[in-house]
C-alpha positions as CSV (number, residue, x, y, z in Angstrom):
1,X,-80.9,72.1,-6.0
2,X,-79.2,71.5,-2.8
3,X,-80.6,67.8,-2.9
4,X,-79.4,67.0,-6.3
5,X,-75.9,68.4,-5.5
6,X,-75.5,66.3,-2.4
7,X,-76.8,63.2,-4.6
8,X,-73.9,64.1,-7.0
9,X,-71.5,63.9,-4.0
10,X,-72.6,60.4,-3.4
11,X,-72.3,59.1,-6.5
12,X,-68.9,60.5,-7.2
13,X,-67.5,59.1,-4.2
14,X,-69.2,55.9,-4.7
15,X,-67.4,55.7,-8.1
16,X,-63.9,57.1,-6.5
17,X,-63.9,54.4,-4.0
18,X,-65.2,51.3,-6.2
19,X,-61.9,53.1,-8.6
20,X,-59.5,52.7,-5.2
21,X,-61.0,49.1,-4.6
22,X,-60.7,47.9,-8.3
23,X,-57.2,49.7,-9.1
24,X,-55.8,48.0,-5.5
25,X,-57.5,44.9,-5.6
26,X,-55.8,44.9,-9.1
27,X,-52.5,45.5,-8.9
28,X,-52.3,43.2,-5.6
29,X,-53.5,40.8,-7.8
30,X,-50.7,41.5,-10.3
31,X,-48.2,41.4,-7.6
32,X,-49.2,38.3,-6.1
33,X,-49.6,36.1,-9.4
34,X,-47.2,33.3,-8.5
35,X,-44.3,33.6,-11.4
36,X,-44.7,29.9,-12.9
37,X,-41.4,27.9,-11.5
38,X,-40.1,24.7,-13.5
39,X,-37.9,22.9,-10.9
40,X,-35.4,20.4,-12.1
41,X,-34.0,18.3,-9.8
42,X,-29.8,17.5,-9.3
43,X,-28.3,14.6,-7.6
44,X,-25.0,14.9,-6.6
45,X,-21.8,13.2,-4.3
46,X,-20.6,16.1,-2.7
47,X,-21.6,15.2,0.9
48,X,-20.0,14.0,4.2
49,X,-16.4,14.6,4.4
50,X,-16.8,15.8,0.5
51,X,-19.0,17.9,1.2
52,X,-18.0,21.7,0.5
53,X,-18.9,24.4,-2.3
54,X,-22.0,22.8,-4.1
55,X,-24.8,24.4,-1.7
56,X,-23.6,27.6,-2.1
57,X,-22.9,26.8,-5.8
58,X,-26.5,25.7,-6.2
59,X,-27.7,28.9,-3.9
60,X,-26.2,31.4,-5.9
61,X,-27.4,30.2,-9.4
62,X,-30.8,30.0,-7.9
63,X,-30.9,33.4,-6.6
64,X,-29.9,34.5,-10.4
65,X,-32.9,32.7,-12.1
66,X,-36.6,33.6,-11.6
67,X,-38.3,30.7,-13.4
68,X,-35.8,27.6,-12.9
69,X,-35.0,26.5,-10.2
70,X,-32.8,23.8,-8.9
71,X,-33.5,20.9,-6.2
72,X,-30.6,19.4,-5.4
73,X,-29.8,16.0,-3.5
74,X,-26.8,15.1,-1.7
75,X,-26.1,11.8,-1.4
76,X,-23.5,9.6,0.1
77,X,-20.5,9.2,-2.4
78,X,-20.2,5.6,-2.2
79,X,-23.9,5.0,-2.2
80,X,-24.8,7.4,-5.2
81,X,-22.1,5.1,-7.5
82,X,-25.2,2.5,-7.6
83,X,-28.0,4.6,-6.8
84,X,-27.6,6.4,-9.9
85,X,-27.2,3.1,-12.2
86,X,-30.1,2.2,-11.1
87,X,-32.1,4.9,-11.6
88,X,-31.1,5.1,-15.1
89,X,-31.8,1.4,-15.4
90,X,-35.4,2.1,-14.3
91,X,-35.9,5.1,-16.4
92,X,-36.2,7.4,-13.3
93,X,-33.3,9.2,-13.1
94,X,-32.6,12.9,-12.4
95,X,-32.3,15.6,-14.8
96,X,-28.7,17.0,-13.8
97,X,-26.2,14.8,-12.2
98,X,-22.7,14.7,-10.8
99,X,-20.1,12.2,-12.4
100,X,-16.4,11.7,-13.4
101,X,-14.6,12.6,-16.6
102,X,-13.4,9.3,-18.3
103,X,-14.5,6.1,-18.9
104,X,-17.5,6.2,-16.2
105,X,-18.8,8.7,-18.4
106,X,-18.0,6.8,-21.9
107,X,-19.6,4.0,-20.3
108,X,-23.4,6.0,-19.6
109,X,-23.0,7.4,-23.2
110,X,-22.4,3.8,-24.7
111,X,-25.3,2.5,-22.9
112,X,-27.3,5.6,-24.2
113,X,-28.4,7.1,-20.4
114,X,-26.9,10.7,-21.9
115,X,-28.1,13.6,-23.5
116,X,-26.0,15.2,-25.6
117,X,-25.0,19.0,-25.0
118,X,-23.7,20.6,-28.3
119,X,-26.5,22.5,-28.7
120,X,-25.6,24.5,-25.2
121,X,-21.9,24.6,-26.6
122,X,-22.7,26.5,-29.4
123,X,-25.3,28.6,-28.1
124,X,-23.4,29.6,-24.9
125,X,-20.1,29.8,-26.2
126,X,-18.4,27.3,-24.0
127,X,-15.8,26.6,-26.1
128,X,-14.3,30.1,-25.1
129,X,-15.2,29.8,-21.3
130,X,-13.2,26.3,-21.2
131,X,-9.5,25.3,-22.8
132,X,-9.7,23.0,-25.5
133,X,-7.6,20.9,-23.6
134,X,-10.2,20.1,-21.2
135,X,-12.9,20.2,-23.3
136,X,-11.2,17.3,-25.3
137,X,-10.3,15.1,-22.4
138,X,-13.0,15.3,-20.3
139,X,-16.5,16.7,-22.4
140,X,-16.2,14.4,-25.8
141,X,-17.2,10.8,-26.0
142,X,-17.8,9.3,-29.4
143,X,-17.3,12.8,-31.2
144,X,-20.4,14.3,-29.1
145,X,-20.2,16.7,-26.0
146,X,-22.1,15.5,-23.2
147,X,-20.3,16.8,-20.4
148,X,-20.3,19.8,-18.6
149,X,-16.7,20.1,-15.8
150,X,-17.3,21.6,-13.1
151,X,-13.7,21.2,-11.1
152,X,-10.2,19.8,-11.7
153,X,-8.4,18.4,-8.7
154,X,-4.7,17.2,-8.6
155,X,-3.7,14.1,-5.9
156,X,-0.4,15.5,-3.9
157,X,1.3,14.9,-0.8
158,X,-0.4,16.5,2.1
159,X,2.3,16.9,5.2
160,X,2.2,18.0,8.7
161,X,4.9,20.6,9.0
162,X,5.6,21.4,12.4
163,X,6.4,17.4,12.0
164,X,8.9,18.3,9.1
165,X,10.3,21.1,11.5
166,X,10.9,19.2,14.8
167,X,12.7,16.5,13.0
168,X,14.6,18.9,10.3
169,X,13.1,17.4,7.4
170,X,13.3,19.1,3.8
171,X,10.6,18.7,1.5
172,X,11.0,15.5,-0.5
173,X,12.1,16.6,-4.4
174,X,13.2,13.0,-5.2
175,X,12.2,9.2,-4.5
176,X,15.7,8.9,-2.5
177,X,14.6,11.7,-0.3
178,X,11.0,10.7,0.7
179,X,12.3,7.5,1.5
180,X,14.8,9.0,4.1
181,X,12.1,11.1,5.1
182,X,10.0,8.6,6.0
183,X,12.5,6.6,7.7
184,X,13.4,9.0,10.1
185,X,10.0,10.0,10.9
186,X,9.5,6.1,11.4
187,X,12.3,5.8,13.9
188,X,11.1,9.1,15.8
189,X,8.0,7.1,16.6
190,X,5.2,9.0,13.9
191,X,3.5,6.8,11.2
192,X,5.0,8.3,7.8
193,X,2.3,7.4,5.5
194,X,-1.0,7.9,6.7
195,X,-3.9,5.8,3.9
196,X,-7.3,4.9,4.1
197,X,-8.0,2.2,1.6
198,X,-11.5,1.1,3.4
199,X,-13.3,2.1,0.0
200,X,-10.7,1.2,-2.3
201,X,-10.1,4.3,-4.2
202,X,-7.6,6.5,-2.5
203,X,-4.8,3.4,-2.5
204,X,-5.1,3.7,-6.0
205,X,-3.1,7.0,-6.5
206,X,0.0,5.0,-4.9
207,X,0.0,2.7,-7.6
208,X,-0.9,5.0,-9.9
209,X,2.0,7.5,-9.2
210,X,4.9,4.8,-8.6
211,X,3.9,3.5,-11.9
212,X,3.5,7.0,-13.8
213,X,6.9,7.7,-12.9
214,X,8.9,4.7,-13.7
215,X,7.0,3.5,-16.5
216,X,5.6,7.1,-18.0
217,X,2.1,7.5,-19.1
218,X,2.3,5.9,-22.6
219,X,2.9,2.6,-20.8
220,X,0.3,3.3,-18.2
221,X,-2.0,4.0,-21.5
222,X,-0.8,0.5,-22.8
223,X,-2.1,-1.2,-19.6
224,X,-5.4,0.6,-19.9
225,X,-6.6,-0.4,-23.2
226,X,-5.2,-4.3,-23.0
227,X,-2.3,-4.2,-24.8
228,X,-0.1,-4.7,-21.9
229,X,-0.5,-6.8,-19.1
230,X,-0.4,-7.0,-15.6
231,X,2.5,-8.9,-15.5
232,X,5.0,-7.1,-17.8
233,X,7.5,-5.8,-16.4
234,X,6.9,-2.4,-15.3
235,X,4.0,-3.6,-13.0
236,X,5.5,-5.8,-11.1
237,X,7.9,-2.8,-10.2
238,X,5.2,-0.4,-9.0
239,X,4.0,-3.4,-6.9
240,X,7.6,-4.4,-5.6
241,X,8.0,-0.7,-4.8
242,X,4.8,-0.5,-2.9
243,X,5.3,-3.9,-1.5
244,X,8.8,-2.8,-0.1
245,X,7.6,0.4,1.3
246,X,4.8,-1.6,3.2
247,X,6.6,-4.1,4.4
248,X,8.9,-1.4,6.3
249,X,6.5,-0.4,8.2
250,X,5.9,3.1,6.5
251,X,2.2,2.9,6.6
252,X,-0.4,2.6,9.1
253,X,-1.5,-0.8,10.5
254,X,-5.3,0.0,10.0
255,X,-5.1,1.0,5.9
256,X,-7.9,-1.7,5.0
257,X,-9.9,-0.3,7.9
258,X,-10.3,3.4,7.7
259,X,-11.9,5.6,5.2
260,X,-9.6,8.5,3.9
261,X,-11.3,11.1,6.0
262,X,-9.9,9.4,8.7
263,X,-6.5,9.4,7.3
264,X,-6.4,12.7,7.0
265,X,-6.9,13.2,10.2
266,X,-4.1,11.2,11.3
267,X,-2.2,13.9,9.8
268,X,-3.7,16.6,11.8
269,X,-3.5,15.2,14.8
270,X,0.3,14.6,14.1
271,X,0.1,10.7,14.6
272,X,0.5,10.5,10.8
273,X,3.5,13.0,9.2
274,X,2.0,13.2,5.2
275,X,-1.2,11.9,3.1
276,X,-1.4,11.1,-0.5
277,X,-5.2,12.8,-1.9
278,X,-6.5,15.1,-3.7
279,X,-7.4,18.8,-3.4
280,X,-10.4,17.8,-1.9
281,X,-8.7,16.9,1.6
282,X,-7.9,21.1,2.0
283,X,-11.6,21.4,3.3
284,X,-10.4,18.8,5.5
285,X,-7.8,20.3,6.9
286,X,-8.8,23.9,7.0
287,X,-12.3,22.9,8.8
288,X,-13.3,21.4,12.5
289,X,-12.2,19.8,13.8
290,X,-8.4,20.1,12.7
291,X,-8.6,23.8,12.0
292,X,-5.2,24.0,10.2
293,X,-4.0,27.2,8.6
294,X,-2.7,26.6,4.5
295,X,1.2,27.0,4.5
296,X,1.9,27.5,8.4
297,X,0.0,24.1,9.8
298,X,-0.2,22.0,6.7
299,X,1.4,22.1,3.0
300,X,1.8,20.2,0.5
301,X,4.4,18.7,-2.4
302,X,3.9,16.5,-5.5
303,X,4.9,12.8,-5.7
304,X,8.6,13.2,-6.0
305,X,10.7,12.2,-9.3
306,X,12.1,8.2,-9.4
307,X,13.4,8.6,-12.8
308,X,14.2,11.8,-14.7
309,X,13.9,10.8,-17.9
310,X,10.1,9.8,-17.4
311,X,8.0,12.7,-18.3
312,X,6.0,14.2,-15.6
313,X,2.8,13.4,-15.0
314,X,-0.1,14.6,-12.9
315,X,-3.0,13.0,-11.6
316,X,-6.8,13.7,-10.8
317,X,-10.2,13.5,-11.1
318,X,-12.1,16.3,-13.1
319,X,-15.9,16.2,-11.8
320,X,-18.5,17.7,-13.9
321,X,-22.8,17.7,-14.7
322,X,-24.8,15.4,-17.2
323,X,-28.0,15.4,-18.1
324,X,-29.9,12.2,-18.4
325,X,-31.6,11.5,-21.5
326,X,-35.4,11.5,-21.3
327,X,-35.5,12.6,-18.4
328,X,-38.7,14.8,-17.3
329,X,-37.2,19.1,-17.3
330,X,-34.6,18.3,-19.6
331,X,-34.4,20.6,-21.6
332,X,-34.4,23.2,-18.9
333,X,-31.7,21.6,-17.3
334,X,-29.6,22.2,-20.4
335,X,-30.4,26.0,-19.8
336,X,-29.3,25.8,-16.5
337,X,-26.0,24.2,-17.0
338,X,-24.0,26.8,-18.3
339,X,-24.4,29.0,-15.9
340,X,-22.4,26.3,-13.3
341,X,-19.2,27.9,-15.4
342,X,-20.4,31.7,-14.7
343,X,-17.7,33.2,-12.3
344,X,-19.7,33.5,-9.0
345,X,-20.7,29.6,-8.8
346,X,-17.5,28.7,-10.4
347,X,-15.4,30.4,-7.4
348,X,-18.0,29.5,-5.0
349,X,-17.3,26.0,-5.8
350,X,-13.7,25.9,-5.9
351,X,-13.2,27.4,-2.4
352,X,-15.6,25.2,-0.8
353,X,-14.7,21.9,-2.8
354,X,-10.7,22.9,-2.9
355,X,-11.2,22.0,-6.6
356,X,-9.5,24.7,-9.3
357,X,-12.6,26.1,-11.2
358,X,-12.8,24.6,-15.0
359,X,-13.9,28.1,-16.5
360,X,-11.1,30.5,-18.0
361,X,-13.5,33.5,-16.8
362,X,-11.9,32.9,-13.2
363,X,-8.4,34.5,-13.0
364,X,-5.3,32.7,-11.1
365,X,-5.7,35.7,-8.4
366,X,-9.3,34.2,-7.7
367,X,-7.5,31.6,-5.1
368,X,-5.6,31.9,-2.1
369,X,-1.8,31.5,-2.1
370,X,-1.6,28.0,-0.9
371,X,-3.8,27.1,-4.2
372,X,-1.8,29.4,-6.6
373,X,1.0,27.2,-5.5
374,X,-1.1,24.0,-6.6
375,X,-1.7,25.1,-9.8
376,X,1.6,26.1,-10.7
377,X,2.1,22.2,-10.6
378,X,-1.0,21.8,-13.2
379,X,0.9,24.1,-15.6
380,X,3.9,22.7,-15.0
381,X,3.0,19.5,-15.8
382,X,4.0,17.8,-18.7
383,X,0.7,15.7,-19.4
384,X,-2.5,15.1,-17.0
385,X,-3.8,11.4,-16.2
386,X,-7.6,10.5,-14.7
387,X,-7.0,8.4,-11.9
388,X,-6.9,4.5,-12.3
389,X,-10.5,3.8,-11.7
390,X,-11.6,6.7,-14.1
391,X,-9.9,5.5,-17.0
392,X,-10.2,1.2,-17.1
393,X,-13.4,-0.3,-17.3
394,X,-15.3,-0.2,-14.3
395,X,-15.0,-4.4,-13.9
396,X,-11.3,-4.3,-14.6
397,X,-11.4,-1.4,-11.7
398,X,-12.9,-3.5,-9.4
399,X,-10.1,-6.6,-9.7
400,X,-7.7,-4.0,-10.0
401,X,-8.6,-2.0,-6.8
402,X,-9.3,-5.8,-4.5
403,X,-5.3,-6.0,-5.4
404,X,-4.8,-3.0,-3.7
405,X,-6.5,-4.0,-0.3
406,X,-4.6,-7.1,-0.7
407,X,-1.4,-6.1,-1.4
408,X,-1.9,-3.9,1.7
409,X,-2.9,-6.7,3.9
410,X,-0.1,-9.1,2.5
411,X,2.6,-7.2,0.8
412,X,5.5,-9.8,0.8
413,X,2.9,-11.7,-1.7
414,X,2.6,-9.3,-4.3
415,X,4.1,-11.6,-6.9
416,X,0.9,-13.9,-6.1
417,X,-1.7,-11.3,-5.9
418,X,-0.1,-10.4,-9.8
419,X,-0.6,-13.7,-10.9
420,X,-4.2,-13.3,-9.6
421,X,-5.4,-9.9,-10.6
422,X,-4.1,-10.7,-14.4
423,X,-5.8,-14.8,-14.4
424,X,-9.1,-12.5,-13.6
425,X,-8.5,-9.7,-15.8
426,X,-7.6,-12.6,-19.0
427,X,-10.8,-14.3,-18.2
428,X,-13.2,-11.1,-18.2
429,X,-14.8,-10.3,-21.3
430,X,-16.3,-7.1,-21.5
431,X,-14.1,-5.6,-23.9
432,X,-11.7,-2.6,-22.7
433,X,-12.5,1.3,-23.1
């Protein structure tokens, strides 16, 4: 009896140990089944001195979602402008990537590179998470939505105030008073206008403003679509204006030369007194190596008023997320865009890009003083204009911005470099947005 009993023994602890070994070896198994990740892949431009927000952006969705992930690519902002083209030209392109509201966009969707998002709209309720305002500006092309905004950002004077202080300067409300403003700085020795026009774009806000605010923005419209030209009236102004203010020595010597970045740091440094960029330069200013505290080291003020009957117009780029049509993961890419506009990576963004979020989810309180300030202009505003190069045809752009570097380099011929840019522009024949 005593036998059998000890022969029970065994076999019940043979079958509570092969329990433990199945039941553990079980649910390690269950705990270590990889969770099957689809990755789609984002190129974007927010890198080098642009760099700011889209890591953390990108970071922060990812942690939120368990079975898409996203791979992003920074590139070099001048460098992605081709790169991109080209990938969609070979039929490799990313899912998601970064571009600009306007007619860079209308141009992808023309040539059929886009996949179109109102499917997302609807199911994700975006049209209550973005104004119609924007949505109409910057996410319809050819009565389709194909584009997702991330940011807005408004171009403004940037100044160096203990500059402004030690000379007993007022901030500049009119034309008449930047100009004295920058003459005095001038004769005290410190550059007045600091620009870096190396890669074109940021001399275009110059022309952009001095024409927005003698001419008004149904002109500027006009000029944009080809039914005004280069030579009416109201151009040659804006050039004369520019011309004059070059010619006085108002800018630095090196314009053609240095990148913006650079410019901006003339500023800080105090050998330049004011900058004219976008929100993007904050990051610049706030980071190493200036290190310059919002309000008490740097400010800001709009491009002042030439005439008052004009109505007032600001200026900027709004940056936002396609999705490439046939490309690999799109479809989960579409799932993953919305969630850009969520309030985290929204205000994640917008503090590291110095951008204003797009989504109406993030209140006004979400920013810091300094930037409630900013977009009190934005409401203020009468009407909203993409800058020059988003809203012409990217060939007319390109004449258009050479002028610029031109004009810089030789501002007494403006008249000439006129007659130029418009022979080119009459004998181009890609037809206007």
């Amino acid at each position: 009896m005593r036998s059998v009993i000890i022969i029970l023994s065994i076999i019940a602890a043979c079958i509570l140990a092969g329990s433990y070994f199945y039941f553990r070896t079980s649910s390690t198994a269950i705990e270590t089944t990889p969770v099957a990740i689809q990755h789609v892949s984002l190129y974007h431009y927010f890198s080098g001195a642009l760099s700011g927000g889209m890591e953390e952006t990108i970071d922060s969705i990812n942690a939120d979602s368990e079975k898409e992930k996203i791979l992003a690519n920074a590139l070099d902002h001048e460098a992605f402008k081709s790169l991109i083209l080209s990938n969609l030209a070979k039929g490799d392109p990313p899912e998601i990537f970064t571009y600009w509201a306007g007619v860079k966009t209308q141009d992808l969707v023309n040539q059929g590179y886009l996949e179109p998002l109102d499917d997302i709209w609807e199911t994700h309720g975006l049209d209550d998470r973005l104004s119609e305002s924007l949505t109409q500006t910057a996410s319809i092309y050819n009565g389709r939505k194909y584009f997702i905004p991330l940011d807005r950002h408004i171009v403004v004077f940037f100044y160096n105030t203990a500059l402004f202080q030690d000379l007993g300067l007022k901030v500049p409300q009119t034309y008449g008073e930047l100009i004295h403003a920058a003459t005095t700085l001038k004769d005290a020795g410190v550059t007045p206008f600091s620009l870096g026009a190396l890669e074109r774009w940021p001399a275009q806000f110059w022309f952009d403003y001095l024409l927005l605010r003698t001419a008004g923005r149904p002109f500027r419209q006009s000029l944009l679509e080809g039914q005004a030209s280069y030579l009416d009236p109201p151009v040659v102004a804006a050039y004369q204006k520019w011309s004059t203010l070059l010619l006085q020595g108002f800018f630095n010597a090196n314009a053609n030369d240095i990148d913006w970045a650079a410019a901006a740091r003339m500023v800080c440094t105090g050998e330049a007194a004011m900058t004219l960029m976008g929100t993007w330069a904050i990051q610049h200013f706030t980071d190493a190596p200036c290190n310059l505290r919002q309000d008490a080291d740097f400010d800001f003020f709009p491009f002042p008023l030439i005439d008052e009957e004009v109505e007032y117009t600001s200026l900027g780029p709004v940056d936002g997320l396609v999705v490439a049509k046939g490309s690999a993961n799109r479809e989960t890419a579409k799932k993953l865009l919305p969630r850009f506009l969520d309030r985290q990576p929204q205000q994640l963004f917008s503090k590291g890009s110095g951008a204003f979020a797009t989504s109406e989810d993030v209140p006004e309180s979400a920013y810091s003083p300094f930037k409630r300030r900013l977009f009190q202009i934005i409401k203020q505003s009468q009407s909203w204009a993409f800058n020059y190069d988003l809203a012409v045809s990217p060939a007319i752009a390109d004449f258009t911005m050479d002028s610029f570097n031109e004009l810089i380099a030789f501002p007494d011929q403006y008249e000439a470099i006129l007659d130029n840019l418009d022979s080119q522009i009459r004998g181009h024949t890609e037809p206007l947005p």
